[in-house]
DOZALO-934897 format. One record per atom (N, C-alpha, C): x, y, z. Coordinates in steps of 0.1 Angstrom, whole numbers, plus 5000, padded with zeros to 4 digits. Layout:
# residues N
XYZ
...
# end
This chain:
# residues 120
421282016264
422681986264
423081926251
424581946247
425081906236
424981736236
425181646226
425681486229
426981486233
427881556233
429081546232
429481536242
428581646252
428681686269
427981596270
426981526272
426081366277
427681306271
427781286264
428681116260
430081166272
430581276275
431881286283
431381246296
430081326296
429781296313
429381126317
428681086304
428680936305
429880856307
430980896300
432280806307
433380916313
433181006322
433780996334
432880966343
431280906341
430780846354
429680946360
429781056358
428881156362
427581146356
427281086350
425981076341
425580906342
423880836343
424080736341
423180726324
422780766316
422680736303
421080686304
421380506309
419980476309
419380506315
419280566327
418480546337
417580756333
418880816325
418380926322
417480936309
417780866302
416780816288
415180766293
415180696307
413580676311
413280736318
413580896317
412481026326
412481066312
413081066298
412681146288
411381136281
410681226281
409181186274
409281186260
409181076253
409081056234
408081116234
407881226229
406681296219
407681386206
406281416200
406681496190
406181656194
406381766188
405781866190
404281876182
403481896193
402081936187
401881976173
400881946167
400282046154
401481916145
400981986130
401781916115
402681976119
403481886112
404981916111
405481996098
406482076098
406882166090
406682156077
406582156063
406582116053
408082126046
408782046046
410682056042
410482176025
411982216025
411782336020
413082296012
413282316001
414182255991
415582385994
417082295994
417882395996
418182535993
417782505978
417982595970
416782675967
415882675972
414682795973
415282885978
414883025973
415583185970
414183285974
412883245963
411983335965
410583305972
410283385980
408983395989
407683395983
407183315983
405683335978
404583445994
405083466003
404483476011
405283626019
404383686022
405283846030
406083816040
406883866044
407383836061
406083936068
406483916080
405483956093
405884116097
407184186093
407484326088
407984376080
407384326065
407284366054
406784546054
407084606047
406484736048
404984756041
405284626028
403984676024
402984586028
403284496039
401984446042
401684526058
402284596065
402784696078
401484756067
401784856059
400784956054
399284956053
399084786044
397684716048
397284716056
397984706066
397184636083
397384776088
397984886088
397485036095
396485136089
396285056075
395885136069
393985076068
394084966071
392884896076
392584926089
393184916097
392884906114
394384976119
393885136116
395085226121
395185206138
393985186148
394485166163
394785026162
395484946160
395784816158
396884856167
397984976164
398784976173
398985016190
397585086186
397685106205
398184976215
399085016225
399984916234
401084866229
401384896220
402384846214
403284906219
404584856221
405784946228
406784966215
407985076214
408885106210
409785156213
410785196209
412285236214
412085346207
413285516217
413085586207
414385616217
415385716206
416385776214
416185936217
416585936232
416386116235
418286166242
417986236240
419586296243
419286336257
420086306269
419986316281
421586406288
421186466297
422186546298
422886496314
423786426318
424586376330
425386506337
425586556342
426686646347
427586786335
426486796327
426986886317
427286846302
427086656302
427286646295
426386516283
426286576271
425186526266
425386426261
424486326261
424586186251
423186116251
423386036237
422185956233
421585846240
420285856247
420085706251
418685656248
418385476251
417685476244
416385476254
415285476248
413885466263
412885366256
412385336267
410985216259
409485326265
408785336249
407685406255
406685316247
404885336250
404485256248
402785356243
402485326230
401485376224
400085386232
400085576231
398685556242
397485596233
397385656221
396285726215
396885736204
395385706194
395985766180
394585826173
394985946159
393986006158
394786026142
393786116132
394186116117
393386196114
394586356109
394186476108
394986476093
393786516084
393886516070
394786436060
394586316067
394786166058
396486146068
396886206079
398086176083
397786096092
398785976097
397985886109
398885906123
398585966133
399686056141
399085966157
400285846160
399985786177
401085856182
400285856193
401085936206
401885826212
402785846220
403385736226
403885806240
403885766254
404385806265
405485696266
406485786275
407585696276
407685736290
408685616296
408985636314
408585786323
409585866313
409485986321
408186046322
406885996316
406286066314
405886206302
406786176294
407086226281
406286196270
405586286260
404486196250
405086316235
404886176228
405886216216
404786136208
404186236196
404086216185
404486106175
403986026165
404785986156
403885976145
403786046134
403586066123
403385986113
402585896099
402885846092
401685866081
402285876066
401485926060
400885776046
400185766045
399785656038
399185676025
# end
C-alpha cells in the first residue's frame, strides 16, 4: 500500500500505525545489493537476455535448448462464415537440422503442429 493511503487510514482511525509497524519484519532482500548505476549511463556493456545476437549463440550452440518452450502464433479461424485472426499458445515438441536449417516443430491446443524454420 501507498504512505499516503497508511497516513489517511491512520487519521480517520481505521489503521493503528504502531501496533502495525510491530508485525513488519526489518530485513533486507537476500544476496548483494544492486550496484547504483549513474543517471546518465546510455551504453551496455552487457547483452540483454533477447538480444538477437546472443539468441543466435545459444541456438546455435545448444539448438534443442528450446524444446518446451511455449509461443504465440496467429491462425485465422473461421466463426459462422466469417474469418478472423486469433492468437494460440503452442509449445515446442521436436527439433531436427536438415542442411544447416534449424526447423522445431511446435503443437498447439488443437492439436496442430507447425514447423518453424531458422537459418544460422
Amino acid at each position: 500500500m501507498c504512505s499516503h493511503i497508511l497516513a489517511t487510514l491512520s487519521i480517520l482511525g481505521f489503521l493503528d500505525i504502531q501496533a502495525a509497524t510491530t508485525r513488519v519484519p526489518v530485513r533486507r532482500a537476500p544476496g548483494r545489493p544492486t550496484a547504483r548505476r549513474s543517471v546518465l549511463t546510455t551504453e551496455r556493456t552487457q547483452e540483454g537476455f533477447f538480444e538477437i545476437p546472443r539468441l543466435i549463440r545459444i541456438l546455435v550452440a545448444r539448438p534443442g535448448i528450446v524444446m518446451g518452450w511455449k509461443l504465440v502464433d496467429t491462425f485465422d479461424i473461421t466463426i459462422d462464415g466469417i474469418s478472423e485472426p486469433s492468437e494460440f499458445l503452442g509449445v515446442v515438441t521436436s527439433m531436427r537440422v536438415s542442411d544447416g536449417v534449424f526447423v522445431w516443430s511446435a503443437r498447439f491446443d488443437d492439436e496442430d503442429l507447425r514447423d518453424y524454420e531458422a537459418e544460422c
